[in-house]
LOMIDO-190660 format. One record per residue: residue number from 1; z, y, x of N, C-alpha, C in turn. Coordinates in Angstrom, 3 decimals. Layout:
REM residues N
<r><k>NUM</k><n_pz>Z</n_pz><n_py>Y</n_py><n_px>X</n_px><ca_pz>Z</ca_pz><ca_py>Y</ca_py><ca_px>X</ca_px><c_pz>Z</c_pz><c_py>Y</c_py><c_px>X</c_px></r>
...
This chain:
REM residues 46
<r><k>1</k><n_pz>-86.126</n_pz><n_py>-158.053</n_py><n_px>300.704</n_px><ca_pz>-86.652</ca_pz><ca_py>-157.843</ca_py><ca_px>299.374</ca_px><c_pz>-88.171</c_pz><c_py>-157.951</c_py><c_px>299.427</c_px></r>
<r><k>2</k><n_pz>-88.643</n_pz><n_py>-158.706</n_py><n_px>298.657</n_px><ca_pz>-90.349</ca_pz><ca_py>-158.990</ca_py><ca_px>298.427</ca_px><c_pz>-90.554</c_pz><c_py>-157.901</c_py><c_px>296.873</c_px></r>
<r><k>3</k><n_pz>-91.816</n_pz><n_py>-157.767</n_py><n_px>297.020</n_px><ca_pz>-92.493</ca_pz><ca_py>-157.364</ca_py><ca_px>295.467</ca_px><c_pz>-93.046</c_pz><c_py>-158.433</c_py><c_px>296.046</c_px></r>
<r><k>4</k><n_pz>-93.886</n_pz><n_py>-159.148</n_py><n_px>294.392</n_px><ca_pz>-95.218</ca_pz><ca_py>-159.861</ca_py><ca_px>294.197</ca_px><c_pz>-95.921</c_pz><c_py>-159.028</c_py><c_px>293.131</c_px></r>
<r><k>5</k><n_pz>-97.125</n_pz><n_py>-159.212</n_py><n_px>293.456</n_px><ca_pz>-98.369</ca_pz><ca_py>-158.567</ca_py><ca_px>292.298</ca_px><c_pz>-99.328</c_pz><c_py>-159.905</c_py><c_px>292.239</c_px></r>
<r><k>6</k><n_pz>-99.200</n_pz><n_py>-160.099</n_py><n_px>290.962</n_px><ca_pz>-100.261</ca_pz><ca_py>-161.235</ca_py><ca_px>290.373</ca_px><c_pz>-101.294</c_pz><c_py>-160.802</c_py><c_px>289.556</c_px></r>
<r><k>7</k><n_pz>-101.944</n_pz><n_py>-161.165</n_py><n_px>289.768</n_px><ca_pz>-103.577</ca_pz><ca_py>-161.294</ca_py><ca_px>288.770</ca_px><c_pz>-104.361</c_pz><c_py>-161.890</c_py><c_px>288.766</c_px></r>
<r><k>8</k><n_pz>-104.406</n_pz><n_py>-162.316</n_py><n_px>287.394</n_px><ca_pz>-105.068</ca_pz><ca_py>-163.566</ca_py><ca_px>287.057</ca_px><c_pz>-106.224</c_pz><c_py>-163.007</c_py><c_px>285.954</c_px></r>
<r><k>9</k><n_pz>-107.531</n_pz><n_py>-163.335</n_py><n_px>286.184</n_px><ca_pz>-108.860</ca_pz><ca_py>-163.009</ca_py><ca_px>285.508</ca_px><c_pz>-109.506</c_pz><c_py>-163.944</c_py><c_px>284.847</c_px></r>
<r><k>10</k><n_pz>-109.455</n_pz><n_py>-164.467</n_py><n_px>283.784</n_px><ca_pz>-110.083</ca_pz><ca_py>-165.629</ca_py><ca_px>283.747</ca_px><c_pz>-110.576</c_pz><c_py>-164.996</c_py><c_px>282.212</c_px></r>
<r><k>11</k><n_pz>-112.231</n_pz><n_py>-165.136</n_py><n_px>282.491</n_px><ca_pz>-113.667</ca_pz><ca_py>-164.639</ca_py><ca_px>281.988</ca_px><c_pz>-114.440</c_pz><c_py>-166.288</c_py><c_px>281.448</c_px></r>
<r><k>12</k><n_pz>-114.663</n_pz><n_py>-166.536</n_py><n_px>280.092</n_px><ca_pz>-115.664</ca_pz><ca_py>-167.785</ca_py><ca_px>280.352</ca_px><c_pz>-114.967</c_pz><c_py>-169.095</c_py><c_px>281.334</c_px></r>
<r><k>13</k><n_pz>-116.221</n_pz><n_py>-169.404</n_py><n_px>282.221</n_px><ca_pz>-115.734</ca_pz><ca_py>-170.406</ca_py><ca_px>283.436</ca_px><c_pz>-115.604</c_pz><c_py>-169.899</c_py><c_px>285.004</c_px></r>
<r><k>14</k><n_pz>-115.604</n_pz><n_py>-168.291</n_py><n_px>284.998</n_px><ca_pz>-115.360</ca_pz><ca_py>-167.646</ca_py><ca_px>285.989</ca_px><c_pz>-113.705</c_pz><c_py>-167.388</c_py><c_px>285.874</c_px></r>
<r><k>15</k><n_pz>-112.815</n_pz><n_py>-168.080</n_py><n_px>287.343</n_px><ca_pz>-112.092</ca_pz><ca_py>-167.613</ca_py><ca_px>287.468</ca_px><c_pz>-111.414</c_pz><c_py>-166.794</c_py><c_px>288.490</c_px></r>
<r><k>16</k><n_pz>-110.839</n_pz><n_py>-165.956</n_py><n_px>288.545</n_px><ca_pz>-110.215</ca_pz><ca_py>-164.980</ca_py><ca_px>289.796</ca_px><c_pz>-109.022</c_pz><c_py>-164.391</c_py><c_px>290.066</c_px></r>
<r><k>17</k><n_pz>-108.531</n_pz><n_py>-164.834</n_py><n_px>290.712</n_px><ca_pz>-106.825</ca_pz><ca_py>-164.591</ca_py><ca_px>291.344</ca_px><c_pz>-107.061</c_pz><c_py>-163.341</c_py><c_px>292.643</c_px></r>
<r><k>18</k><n_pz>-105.486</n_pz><n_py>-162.862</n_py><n_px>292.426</n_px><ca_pz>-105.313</ca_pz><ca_py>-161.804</ca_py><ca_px>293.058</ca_px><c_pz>-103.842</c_pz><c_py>-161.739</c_py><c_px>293.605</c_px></r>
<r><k>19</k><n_pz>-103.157</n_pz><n_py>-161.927</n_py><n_px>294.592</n_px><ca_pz>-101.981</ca_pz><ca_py>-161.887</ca_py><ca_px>295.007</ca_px><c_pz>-101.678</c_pz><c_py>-161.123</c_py><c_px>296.136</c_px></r>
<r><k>20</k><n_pz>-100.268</n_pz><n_py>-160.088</n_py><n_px>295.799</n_px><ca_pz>-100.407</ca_pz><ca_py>-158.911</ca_py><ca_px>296.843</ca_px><c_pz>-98.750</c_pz><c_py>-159.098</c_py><c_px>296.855</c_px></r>
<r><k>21</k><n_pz>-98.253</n_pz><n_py>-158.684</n_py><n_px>298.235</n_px><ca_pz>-96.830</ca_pz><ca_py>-158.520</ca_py><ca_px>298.162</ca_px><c_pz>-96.642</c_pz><c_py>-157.637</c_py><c_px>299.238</c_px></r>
<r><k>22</k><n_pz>-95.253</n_pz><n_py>-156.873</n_py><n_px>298.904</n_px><ca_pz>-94.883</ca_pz><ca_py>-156.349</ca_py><ca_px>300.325</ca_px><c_pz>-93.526</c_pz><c_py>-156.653</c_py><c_px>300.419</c_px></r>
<r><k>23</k><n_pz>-92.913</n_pz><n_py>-156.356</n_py><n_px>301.569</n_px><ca_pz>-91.657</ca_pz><ca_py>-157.058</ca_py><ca_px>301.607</ca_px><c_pz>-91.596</c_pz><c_py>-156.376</c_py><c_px>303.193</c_px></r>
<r><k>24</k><n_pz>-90.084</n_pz><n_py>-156.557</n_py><n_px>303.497</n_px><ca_pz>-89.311</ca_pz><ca_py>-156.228</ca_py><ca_px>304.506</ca_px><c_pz>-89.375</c_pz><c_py>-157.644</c_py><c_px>305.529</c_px></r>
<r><k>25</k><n_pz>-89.707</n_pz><n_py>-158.507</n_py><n_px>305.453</n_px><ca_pz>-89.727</ca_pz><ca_py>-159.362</ca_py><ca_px>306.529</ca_px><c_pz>-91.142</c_pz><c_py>-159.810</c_py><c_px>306.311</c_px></r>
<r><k>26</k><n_pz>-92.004</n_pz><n_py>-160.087</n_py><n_px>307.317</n_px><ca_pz>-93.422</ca_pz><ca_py>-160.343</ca_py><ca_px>307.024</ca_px><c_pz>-93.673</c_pz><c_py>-161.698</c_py><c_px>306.788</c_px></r>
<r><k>27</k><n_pz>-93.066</n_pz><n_py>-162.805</n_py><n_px>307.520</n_px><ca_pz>-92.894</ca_pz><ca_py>-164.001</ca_py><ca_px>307.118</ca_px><c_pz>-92.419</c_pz><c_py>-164.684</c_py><c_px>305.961</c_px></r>
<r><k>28</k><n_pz>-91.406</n_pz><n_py>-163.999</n_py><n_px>305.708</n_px><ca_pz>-90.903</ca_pz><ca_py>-164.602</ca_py><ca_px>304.226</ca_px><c_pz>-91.994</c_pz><c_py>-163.922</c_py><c_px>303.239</c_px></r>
<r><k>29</k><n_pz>-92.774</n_pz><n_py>-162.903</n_py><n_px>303.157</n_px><ca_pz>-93.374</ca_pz><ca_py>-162.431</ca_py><ca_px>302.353</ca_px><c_pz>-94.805</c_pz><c_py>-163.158</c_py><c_px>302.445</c_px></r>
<r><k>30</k><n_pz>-95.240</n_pz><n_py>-163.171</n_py><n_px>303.635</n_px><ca_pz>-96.442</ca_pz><ca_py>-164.126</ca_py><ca_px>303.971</ca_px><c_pz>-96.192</c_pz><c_py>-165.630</c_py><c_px>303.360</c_px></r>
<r><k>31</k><n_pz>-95.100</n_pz><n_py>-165.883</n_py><n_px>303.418</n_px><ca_pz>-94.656</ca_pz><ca_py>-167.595</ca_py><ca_px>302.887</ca_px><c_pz>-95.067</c_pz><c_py>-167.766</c_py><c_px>301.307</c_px></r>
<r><k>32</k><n_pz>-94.003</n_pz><n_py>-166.486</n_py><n_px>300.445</n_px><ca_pz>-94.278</ca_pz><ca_py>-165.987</ca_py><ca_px>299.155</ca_px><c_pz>-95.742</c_pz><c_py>-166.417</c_py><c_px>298.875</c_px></r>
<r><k>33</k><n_pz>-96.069</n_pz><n_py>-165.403</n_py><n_px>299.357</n_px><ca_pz>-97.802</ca_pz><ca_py>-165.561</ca_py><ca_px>299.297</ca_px><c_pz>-98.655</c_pz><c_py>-166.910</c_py><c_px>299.144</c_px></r>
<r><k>34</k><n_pz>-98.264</n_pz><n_py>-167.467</n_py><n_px>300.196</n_px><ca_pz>-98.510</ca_pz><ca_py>-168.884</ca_py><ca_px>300.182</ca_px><c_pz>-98.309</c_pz><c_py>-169.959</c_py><c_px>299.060</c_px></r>
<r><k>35</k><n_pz>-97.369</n_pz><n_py>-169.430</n_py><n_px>299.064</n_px><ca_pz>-96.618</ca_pz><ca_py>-170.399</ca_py><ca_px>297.914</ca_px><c_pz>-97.190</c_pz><c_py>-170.645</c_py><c_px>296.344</c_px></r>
<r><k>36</k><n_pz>-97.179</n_pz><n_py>-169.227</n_py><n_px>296.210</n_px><ca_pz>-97.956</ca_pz><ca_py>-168.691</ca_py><ca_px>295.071</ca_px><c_pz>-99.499</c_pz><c_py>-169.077</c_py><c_px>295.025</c_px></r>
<r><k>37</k><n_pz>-99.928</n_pz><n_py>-168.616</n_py><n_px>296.178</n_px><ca_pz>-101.491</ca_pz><ca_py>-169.242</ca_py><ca_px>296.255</ca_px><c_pz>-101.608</c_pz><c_py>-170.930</c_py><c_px>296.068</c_px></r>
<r><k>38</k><n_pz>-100.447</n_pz><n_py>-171.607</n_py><n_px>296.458</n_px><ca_pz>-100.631</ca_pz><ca_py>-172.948</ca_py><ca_px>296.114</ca_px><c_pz>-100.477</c_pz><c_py>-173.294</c_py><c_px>294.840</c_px></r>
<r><k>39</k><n_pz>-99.757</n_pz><n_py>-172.884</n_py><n_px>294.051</n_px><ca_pz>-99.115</ca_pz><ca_py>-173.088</ca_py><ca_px>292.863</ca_px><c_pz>-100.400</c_pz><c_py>-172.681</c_py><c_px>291.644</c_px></r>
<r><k>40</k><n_pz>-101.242</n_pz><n_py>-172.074</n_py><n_px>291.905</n_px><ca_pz>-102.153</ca_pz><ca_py>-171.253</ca_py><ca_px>291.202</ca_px><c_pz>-103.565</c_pz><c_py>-172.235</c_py><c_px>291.413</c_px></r>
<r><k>41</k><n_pz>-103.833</n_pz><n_py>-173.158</n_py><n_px>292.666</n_px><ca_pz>-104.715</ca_pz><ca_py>-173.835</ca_py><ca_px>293.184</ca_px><c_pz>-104.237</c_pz><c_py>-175.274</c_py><c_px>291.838</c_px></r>
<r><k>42</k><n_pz>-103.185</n_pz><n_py>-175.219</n_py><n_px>291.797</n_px><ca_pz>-102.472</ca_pz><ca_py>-176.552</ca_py><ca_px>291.216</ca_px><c_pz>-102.395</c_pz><c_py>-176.562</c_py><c_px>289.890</c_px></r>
<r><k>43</k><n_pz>-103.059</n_pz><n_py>-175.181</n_py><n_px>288.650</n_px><ca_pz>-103.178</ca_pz><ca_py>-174.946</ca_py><ca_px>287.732</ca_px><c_pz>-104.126</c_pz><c_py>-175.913</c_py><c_px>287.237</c_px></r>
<r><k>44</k><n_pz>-103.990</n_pz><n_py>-176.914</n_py><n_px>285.690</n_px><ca_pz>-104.981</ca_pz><ca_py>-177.412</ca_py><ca_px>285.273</ca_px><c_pz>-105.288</c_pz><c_py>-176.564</c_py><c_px>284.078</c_px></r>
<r><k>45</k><n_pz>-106.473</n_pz><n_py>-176.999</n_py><n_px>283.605</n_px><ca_pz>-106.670</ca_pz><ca_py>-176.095</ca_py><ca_px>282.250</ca_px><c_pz>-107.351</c_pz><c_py>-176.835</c_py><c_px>281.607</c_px></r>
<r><k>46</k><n_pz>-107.204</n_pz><n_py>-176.592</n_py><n_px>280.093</n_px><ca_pz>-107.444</ca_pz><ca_py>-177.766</ca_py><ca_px>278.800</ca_px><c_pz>-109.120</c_pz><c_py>-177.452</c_py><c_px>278.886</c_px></r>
């Protein structure tokens, strides 16, 4: 079982991410993490 915690800040043209998880296997939760951090890199905005 993973939690994820997301947060997303976006001020003006300042933006700031925040991703926290815990989980029972450290790898699959570290992966999570990853994943998410990519997916968030891959955001366009109008």
């Amino acid at each position: 079982m993973v939690n994820l915690f997301l947060h997303l800040f976006i001020g003006d043209r300042s933006f700031h991410q925040q991703v926290m998880a815990a989980g029972d296997n450290g790898d699959a939760t570290l992966g999570l993490v990853d994943e998410v951090k990519g997916k968030i890199r891959s955001l366009h905005f109008l």
